[in-house]
Structure formats: structure tokens, C-alpha cells
C-alpha positions in Angstrom: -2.1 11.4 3.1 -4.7 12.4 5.6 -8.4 10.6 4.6 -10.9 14.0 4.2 -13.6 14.4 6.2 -16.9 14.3 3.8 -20.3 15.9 5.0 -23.0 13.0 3.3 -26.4 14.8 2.7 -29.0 12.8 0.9 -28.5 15.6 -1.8 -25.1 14.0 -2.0 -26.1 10.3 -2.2 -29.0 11.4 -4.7 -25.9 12.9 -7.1 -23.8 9.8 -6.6 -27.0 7.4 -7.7 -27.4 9.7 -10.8 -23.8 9.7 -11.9 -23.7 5.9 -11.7 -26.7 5.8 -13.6 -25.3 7.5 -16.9 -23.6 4.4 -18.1 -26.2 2.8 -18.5 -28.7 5.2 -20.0 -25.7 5.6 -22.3 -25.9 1.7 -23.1 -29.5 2.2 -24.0 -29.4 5.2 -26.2 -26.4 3.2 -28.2 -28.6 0.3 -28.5 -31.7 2.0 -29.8 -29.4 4.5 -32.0 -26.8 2.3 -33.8 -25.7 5.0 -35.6 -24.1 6.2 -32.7 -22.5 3.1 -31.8 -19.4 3.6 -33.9 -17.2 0.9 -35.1 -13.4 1.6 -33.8 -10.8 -1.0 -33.9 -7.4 -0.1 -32.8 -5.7 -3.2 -31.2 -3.1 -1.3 -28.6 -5.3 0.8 -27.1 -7.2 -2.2 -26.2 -4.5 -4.3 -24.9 -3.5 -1.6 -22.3 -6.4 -0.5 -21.2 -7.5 -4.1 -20.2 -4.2 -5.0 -19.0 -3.8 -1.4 -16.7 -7.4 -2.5 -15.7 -6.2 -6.0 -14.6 -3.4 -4.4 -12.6 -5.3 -2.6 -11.1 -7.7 -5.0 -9.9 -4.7 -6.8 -9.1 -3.1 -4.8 -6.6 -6.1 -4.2 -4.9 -6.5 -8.0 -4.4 -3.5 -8.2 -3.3 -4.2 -5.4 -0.7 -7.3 -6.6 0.4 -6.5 -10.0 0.8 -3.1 -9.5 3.1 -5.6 -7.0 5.0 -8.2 -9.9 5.7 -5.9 -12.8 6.4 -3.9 -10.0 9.0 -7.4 -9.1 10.6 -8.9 -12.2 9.6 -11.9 -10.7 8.7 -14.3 -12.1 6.1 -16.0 -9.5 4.8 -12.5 -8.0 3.1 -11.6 -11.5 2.0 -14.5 -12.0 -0.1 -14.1 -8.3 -1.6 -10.3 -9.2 -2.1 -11.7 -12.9 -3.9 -14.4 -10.5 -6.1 -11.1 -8.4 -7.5 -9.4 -10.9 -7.6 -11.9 -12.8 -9.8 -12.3 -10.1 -11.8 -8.9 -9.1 -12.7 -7.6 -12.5 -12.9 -9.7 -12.9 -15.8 -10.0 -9.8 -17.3 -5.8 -10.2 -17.8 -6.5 -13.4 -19.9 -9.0 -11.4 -21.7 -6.1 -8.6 -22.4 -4.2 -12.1 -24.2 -7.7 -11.9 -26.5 -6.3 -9.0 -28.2 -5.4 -10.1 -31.8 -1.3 -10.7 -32.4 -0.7 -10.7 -28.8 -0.5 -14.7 -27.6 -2.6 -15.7 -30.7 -3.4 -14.7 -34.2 -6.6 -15.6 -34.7 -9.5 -14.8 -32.2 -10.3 -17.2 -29.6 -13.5 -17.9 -27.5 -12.0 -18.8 -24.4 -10.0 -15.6 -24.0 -12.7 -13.5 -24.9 -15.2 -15.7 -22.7 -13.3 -15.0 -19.9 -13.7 -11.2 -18.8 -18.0 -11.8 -18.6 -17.4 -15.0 -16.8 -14.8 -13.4 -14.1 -17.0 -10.7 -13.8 -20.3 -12.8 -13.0 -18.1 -14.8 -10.4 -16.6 -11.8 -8.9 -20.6 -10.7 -8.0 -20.5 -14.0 -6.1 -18.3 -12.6 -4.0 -19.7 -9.7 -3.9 -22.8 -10.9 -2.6 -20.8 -13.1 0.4 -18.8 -9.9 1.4 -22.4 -7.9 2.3 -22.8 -11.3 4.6 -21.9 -11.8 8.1 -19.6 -14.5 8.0 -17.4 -15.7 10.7 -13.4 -16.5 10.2 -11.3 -16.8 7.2 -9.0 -20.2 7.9 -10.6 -21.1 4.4 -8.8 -17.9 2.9 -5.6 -18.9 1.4 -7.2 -22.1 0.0 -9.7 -20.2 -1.7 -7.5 -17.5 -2.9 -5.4 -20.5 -4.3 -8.2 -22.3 -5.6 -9.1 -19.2 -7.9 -5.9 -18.6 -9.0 -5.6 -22.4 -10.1 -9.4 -22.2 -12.1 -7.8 -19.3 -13.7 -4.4 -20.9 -14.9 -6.9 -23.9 -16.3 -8.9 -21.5 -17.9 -5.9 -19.9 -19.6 -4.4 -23.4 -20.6 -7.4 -24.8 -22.3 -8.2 -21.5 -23.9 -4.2 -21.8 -25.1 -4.8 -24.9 -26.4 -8.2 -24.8 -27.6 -9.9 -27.0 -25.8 -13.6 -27.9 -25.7 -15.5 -25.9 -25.1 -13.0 -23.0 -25.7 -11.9 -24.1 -28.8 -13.9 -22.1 -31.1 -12.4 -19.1 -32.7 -15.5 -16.7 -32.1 -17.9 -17.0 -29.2 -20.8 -19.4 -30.6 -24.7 -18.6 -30.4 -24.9 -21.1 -27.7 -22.3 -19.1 -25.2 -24.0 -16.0 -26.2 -27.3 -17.6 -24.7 -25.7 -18.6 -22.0 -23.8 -15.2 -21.0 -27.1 -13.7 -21.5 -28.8 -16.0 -18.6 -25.6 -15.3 -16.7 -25.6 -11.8 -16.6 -29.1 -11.7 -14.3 -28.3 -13.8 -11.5 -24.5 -10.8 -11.8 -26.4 -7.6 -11.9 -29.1 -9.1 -8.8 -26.3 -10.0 -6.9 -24.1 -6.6 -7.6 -27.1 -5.0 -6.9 -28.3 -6.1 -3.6 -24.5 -6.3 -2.5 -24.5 -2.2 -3.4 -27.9 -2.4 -1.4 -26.4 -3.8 1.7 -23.6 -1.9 1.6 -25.8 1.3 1.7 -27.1 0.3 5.1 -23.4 -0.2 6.3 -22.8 3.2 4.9 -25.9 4.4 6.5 -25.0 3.1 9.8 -21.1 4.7 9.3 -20.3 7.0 6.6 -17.2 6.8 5.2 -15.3 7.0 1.7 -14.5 3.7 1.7 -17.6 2.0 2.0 -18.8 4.6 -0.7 -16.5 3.7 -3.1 -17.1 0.2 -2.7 -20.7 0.6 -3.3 -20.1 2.6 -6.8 -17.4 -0.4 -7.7 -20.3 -2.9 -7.6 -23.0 -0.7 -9.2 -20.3 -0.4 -12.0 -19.6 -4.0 -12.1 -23.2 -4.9 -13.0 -23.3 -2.4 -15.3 -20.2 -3.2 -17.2 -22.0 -7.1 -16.8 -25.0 -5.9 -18.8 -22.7 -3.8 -21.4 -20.5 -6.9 -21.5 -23.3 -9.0 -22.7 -25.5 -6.5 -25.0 -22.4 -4.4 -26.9 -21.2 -5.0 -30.5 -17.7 -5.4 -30.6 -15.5 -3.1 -31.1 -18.0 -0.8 -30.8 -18.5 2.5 -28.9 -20.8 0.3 -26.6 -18.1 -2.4 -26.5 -15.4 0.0 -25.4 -17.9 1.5 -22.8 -17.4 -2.3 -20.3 -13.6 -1.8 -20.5 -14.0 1.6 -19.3 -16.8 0.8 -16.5 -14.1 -1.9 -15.3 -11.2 0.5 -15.3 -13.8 3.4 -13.0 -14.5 0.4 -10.9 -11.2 -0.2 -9.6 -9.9 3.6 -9.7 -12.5 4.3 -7.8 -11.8 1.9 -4.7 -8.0 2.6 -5.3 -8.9 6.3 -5.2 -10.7 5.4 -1.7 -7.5 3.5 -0.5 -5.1 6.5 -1.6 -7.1 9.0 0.5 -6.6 7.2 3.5 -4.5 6.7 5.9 -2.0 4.0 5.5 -3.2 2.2 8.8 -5.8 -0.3 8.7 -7.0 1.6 5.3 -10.0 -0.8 4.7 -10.7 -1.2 8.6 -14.2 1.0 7.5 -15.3 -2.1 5.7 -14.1 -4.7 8.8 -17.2 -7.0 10.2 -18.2 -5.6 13.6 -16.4 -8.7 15.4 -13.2 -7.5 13.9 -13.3 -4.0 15.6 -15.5 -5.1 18.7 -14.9 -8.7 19.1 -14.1 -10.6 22.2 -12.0 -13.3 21.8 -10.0 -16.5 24.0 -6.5 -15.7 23.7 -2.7 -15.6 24.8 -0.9 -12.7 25.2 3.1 -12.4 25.3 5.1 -9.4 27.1 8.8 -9.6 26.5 11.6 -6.7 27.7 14.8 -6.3 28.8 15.8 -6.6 32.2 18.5 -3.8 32.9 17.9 -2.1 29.6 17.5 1.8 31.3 21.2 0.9 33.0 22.6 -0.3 29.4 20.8 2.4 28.1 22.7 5.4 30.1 26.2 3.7 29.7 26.1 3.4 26.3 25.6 5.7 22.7 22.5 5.6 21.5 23.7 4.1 18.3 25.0 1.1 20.2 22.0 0.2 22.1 20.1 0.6 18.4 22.4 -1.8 17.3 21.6 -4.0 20.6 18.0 -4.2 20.3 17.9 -5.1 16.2 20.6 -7.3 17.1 18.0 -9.3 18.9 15.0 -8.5 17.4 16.7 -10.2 14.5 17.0 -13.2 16.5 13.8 -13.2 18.6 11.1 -12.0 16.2 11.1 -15.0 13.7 10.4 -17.9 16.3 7.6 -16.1 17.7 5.6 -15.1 14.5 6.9 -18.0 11.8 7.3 -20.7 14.2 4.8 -20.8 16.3 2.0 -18.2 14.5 1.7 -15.3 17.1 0.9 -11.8 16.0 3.3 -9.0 16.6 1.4 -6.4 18.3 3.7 -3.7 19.1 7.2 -3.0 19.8 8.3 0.2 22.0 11.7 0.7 23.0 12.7 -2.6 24.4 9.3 -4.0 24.9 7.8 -6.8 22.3 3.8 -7.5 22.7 2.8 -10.4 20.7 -0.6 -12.3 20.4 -2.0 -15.6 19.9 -5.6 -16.6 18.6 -6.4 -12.8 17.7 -8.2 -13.8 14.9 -9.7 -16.5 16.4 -8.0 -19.2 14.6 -5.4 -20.7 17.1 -7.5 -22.7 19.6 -3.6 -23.9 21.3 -3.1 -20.4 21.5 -1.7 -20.6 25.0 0.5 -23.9 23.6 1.9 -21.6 21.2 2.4 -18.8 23.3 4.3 -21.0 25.9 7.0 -22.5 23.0 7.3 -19.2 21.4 8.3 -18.0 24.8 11.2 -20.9 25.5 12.1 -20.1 21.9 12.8 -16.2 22.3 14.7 -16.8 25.0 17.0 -19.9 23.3 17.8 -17.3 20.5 18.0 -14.4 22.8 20.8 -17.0 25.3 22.9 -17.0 22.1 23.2 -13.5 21.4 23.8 -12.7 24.8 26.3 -15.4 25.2 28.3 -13.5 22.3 28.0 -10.2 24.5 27.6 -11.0 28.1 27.5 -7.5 29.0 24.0 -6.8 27.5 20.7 -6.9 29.0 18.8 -10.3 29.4 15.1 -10.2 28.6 12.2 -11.3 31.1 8.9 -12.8 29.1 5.2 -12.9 30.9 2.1 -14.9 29.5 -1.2 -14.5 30.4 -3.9 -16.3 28.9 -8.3 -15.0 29.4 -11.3 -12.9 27.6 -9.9 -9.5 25.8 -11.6 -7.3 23.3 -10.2 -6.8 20.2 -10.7 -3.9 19.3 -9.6 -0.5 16.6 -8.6 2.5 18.4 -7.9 5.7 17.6 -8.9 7.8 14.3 -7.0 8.6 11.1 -3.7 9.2 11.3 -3.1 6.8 14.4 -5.3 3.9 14.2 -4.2 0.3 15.7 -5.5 -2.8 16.0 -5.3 -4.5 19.3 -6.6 -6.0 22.1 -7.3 -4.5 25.9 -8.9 -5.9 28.8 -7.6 -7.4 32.2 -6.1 -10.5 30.1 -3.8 -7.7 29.1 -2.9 -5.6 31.7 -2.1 -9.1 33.7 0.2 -10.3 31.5 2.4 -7.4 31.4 2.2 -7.0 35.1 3.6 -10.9 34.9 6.2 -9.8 33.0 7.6 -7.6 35.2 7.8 -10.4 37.3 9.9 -12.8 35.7 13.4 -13.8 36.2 15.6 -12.5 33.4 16.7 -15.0 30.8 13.1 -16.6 32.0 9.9 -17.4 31.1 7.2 -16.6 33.9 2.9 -17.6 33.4 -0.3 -17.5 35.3 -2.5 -19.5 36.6 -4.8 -19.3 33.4 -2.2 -20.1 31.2 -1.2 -22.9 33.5 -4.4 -24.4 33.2 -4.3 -24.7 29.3 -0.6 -26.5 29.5 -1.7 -29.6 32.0 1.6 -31.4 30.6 4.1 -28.2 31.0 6.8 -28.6 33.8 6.7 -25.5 36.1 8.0 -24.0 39.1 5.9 -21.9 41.5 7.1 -18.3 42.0 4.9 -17.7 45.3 2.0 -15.7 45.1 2.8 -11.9 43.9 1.3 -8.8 44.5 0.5 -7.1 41.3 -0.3 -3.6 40.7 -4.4 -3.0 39.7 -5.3 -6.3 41.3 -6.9 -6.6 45.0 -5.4 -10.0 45.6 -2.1 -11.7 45.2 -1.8 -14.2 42.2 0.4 -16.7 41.4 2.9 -17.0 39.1 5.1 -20.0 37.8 8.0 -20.3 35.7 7.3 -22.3 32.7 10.7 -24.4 32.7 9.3 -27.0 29.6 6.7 -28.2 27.4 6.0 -32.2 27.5 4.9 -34.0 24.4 
């Protein structure tokens, strides 16, 4: 589905502000009218609403995070972490519900949806930062998940200090103190976001910002509401408008790079060191004449099938495109591969090992030719909805394709950067080569092995 486009006047943002503002001047007429606050029990309604909440949250973690780790961009980690946070433990909160997991109430279940919460604002905070890499991702990610499953386990088995059956005076203090430091650090995350927006307007950021102003106000509802009250019911349904609105924002866009409106500037304009890998099949037009189309389908899955896994699980390079019989593939786009050209080199041999034992099973077919360059290139997002693409251009780029097209088939051919990086590779020269956009010849070697 096509994202909108949206005309932001400050009338607009001044009806956005006021909207999000309701909740909470409906928290403080509750409060100072307890008559309105009505008392309204009903056990079902409570356990799906948290747990459709939860999956929300969920999927949207989920979303965010394999977004972040793809881009390697920290900003959408640390927004993937705060859902994360906050659903993880707004599910165990669902388990609070009485004659679900337990019969009687218990304090570490019920403790669990303020204290998510107030971490997720952590995170919060960190993803209005300008933070660099996200090698620490998974580990985090895992890290949470494992607090989490603790949390659940000694709440299970009533452990101190979750082993009360009600939330003592204590906690109550406690979650009060807790909830400032949450609603500051919503709040100035909102803030910051509102200059992002400022700078690019776009749904996304918006509905990120409203997600955080909601947060903190289902924080201060979480802490001040009677139970089971109207006031009570009014954090579950802040949480659920929190995550409906973001997944609203995701829906409306278009399916590539949906959250690339919240990526850090180096992620859409970053420069980075890196290896690039071009990879086609020699002879493939020729194949391509004599044969049904079907058949040269078949062909190219058949190696694909084959080629494809060394290069991205073995060895770590990014799949940046594949047209017709071309592959692109990069290493160190994310900044996180400092052997880049190492790897690029023994994905390389590798491609062409599995590709020698297809072709060995159909001698007739095409052999492929693989190029490596290695240099500077910009990685960058082009294009607008509807055909957007992460990748990266720049000489580095154009040289290794041109490489490429100067390989033997069934080899593997490099320049004289990538050379450089591999002092132990065994190589053979391939003479100096004219290639097209450059003034002067360059020279080119076949990379025959990698030493250890």
C-alpha cells in the first residue's frame, strides 16, 4: 500500500499535541472525581486486551529489530529494545490475570507491566541519541529476553521480592519514584524526535513521537489508577494506542525499508570501507536464446541454490541485488566487518567451488566470472516510496563490476586495492586492463587462494 503524502501545518501539530493530551486530563478528572472512576472487574476482557497489546508490541520488535541489525542502524535497535521491553513484560503481566497461570494474585506479575514500561523509556531516550553501530544488538536483545524469563520464573515461584500476593506499600513507593525519571525520559525522547520530524516530516517519525507521549502517560496512569478501575483500564488502553499507532505508521508504508524515515543520517548518507562482489554468467545471453525460458529459470535457481548460502552464511556478505544472471553482494556495509575484503575473497573461491559442481552435473551451462573491488563508497537510500533500496555507489562500485567483466569464467579476478588487504593471497597478474570510465589502465589479478 502506497505511504500518503501528508501536508504538516503547525495547525496540524497543534491538533496532534491536543489529542495526546486528553488522556491525561482524563486521569486527572478521575482522580479528583472518584465517583467517576467506576469499579469494573471482568477477567477476559482483561487478559485479551493485554495479551493482543503484547503481540502487538511484539511484532513490532520483531520488525524493528531485523530492520536495525539489516541496516545496522542504532537508532531502530534501541526503538526495537523499548517495544520489546515493553511488550515482553506487559505479556507476563497478561499471566497476572486471576485463574490464568495462578489463582491468587501475584506481585511479580502485576509488577511487571510498570517496570517494562519505565525500561522501555530507557530505550527510548538512547534511540533520540546518535549512536554509532549495533554489533552489541543481538546480545542485548538476548540479554532482555533472558531478564524477562527470570522475571517470569521467580514471579512463578514466588520469590523474594516477588513473592507477595499484592504489591506491598514499599513497591508502591518505589514505582512512584520510578515513574519520573519514565515520563522525563519519554518526554524529551518525543522532544527530540520533534526536531527529526522538523527537519523531515514523515508519518513515521510522527507516530513514533505519539507512541512515546502515550508511553509516559500510560507510566503515570500505571502508577496513580485504582485497580480495576475506569482509570486502571485507561494504561491498558494507552498501551494498546501506542503500538496501533506505530503499526498503523508501518502499514501505510511501503514495504521497502518501511522505518528507513527513522534511520540515523550515517545509515542513508554514510561512507564506509568496504568490499564489493560482482558475479554473472559468462555465455548466459547464448544459453539464454537456445533454450525456453523455463529452462534457463530452472538454470539460474539451480545455482542460486548453490551459490547464495556460502556467500551470505559463511562468510557474512550482504546480498545487494540480483538481476537476471547478475549477483551483487557486499561486505562491511554496516560497518562491522573490518576483514571485509578477507571475506569477500573466500566467499568468492566458495561461489565458484559450489557453482564447479553444478556445472560439472550439466557441462552445457554457462560458467560464472566473479570481480572484487575493495575502496570508499557511500551508502546510501535511493529512490522514494514505492522503489526505495538500500545500497551503496561510488567508484569502489563501478570498478568492481568493470572487474568482473574481466575475469576468466569459472574464476575469480581482484584489484589492486583488494590485493593490498590480502598480503598472504596467492595471485596471478592478468596484465594491466583498460576499463571503461577510467583514464588509465589498472591491473587486475586472479585470486587463485587464500593462505592461513
Amino acid at each position: 500500500m502506497p505511504e500518503r503524502r501528508f501536508v504538516y501545518t503547525p495547525a496540524m501539530v497543534g491538533l496532534t499535541a491536543l489529542v495526546l493530551l486528553v488522556p491525561i486530563a482524563g486521569l486527572v478528572l478521575l482522580r479528583q472525581a472518584p465517583a467517576l472512576d467506576v469499579h469494573w472487574e471482568h477477567h477476559p476482557t482483561h487478559f485479551w486486551l493485554v495479551l493482543l497489546t503484547a503481540a502487538l508490541g511484539a511484532v513490532l520488535a520483531y520488525l524493528t529489530g531485523a530492520a536495525a541489525l539489516r541496516r545496522g542502524d542504532a537508532r531502530v535497535l534501541f526503538v526495537s529494545l523499548a517495544f520489546l521491553s515493553a511488550a515482553g513484560f506487559l505479556g507476563l503481566h497478561a499471566l497476572a490475570t486471576p485463574k490464568v497461570l495462578l489463582d491468587t494474585p501475584n506481585a511479580g506479575f502485576t509488577l511487571a507491566t510498570p517496570v517494562g514500561v519505565a525500561l522501555a523509556s530507557v530505550f527510548a531516550f538512547l534511540s533520540s541519541l546518535t549512536v554509532s553501530g549495533t554489533t552489541w544488538g543481538r546480545r542485548a536483545r538476548d540479554g532482555l529476553i533472558v531478564v524477562m524469563a527470570l522475571w517470569a520464573v521467580a514471579s512463578v515461584l514466588r520469590l523474594p521480592p516477588l513473592h507477595a500476593t499484592s504489591v506491598p506499600e514499599v513497591a508502591e513507593g518505589i514505582l512512584r519514584g520510578l515513574a519520573v525519571p519514565a515520563v522525563v525520559l519519554y518526554g524529551v525522547a518525543a522532544a527530540r524526535y520533534l526536531r527529526i520530524w522538523w527537519e523531515r516530516p514523515s508519518l513515521m517519525v510522527l507516530s513514533m513521537i505519539s507512541a512515546f507521549v502515550l508511553l509516559g502517560e500510560a507510566m503515570v496512569a500505571l502508577v496513580f489508577a485504582r485497580n480495576w478501575a475506569l482509570s486502571w483500564w485507561e494504561w491498558h488502553v494507552l498501551l494498546l494506542a501506542a503500538f496501533v499507532l506505530v503499526v498503523a505508521g508501518v502499514r501505510i508504508q511501503w514495504y521497502e525499508e518501511r522505518f528507513a524515515d527513522l534511520y540515523q543520517a550515517d545509515t542513508v548518507s554514510g561512507r564506509r570501507e568496504l568490499t564489493v562482489l560482482f558475479a554473472d554468467l559468462q555465455g548466459f545471453t547464448a544459453f539464454s536464446e537456445q533454450h525456453d525460458p523455463a529452462e534457463v529459470t530452472a538454470m539460474l535457481n539451480t545455482y542460486f541454490e548453490v551459490v547464495v548460502p556460502p556467500v551470505v552464511r559463511r562468510h557474512g556478505g550482504e546480498v545487494d541485488r540480483i538481476i537476471g544472471d547478475a549477483l551483487m553482494v557486499t561486505f562491511n556495509k554496516r560497518g562491522d566487518q573490518p576483514d571485509h575484503a578477507a571475506r569477500a575473497a573466500a566467499a568468492g573461491l566458495a561461489l565458484q567451488d559450489a557453482a564447479t559442481a553444478v556445472r560439472d552435473a550439466h557441462p552445457n551451462w554457462p560458467q560464472f566470472r566473479v570481480g572484487i573491488n575493495s575502496g570508499i563508497a557511500s551508502v546510501s537510500l535511493l529512490g522514494t516510496e514505492g522503489g526505495r533500496t538500500h545500497t551503496v555507489i561510488g567508484d569502489t562500485v563501478n570498478v568492481a563490476s568493470r572487474i568482473e567483466g574481466k575475469a576468466p569464467a569459472g574464476g575469480v579476478a581482484i584489484g589492486t586495492a583488494t590485493k593490498a588487504l590480502l598480503p598472504r593471497a596467492r595471485t596471478e597478474s592478468l596484465g594491466l586492463v583498460s576499463l571503461k570510465g577510467k583514464s588509465e589502465p589498472v591491473e587486475v589479478y586472479r585470486l587463485l587462494a587464500l593462505d592461513e
